[in-house]
N, C-alpha and C positions, 0 to 999 in steps of 0.2 A: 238453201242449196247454192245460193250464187257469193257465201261468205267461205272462205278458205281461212284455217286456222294453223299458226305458225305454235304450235302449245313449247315446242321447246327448240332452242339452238348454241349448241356448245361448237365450239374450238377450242382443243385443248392445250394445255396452258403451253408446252412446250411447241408449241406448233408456232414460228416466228416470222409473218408475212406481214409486210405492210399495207394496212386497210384491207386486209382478206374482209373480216368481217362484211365492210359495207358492201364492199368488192361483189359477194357471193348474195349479199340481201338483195342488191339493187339487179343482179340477173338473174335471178330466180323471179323475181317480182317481175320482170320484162319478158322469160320464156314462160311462165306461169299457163297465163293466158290460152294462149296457141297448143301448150301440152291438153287441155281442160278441153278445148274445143275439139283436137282431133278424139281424144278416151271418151269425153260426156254429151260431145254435141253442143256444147255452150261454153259460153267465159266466165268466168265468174266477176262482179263488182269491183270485190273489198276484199284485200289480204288483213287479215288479223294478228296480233300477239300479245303477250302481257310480257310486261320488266318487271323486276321488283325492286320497284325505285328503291327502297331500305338496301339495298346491295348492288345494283344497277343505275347508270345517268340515262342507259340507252341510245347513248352515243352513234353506236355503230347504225341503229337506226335511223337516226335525223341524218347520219351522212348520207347515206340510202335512199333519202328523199321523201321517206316513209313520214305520214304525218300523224302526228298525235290529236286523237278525237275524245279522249277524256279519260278516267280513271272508272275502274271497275267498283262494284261496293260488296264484291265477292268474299 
């Protein structure tokens, strides 16, 4: 219960903002937290998500700050 999972995030393709992407990863991941604690009473850890590196670098993520803990065998 203290793992939050990010299973999917799109911006669509016509949508043209510079660094939205990390922009929106990196405050959500910063108000995340504080939302969890006022709705569940706790924070959670660890934000999650999966890329699919075969069509994904995950870019937006590493800008984001977000760190890469290894590859799934999903």
């Amino acid at each position: 219960h203290l793992v939050v999972g990010n299973p999917r995030y799109l911006i669509l393709p016509w949508v043209r903002v510079p660094h939205l992407a990390s922009h929106l990863l990196g405050a959500v991941a910063r108000a995340l937290p504080g939302h969890w604690v006022e709705r569940y009473g706790y924070a959670p850890v660890l934000l999650e998500t999966f890329v699919d590196v075969g069509r994904y670098a995950g870019t937006c993520y590493k800008a984001a700050n977000w760190v890469r803990v290894g590859q799934t065998k999903g």
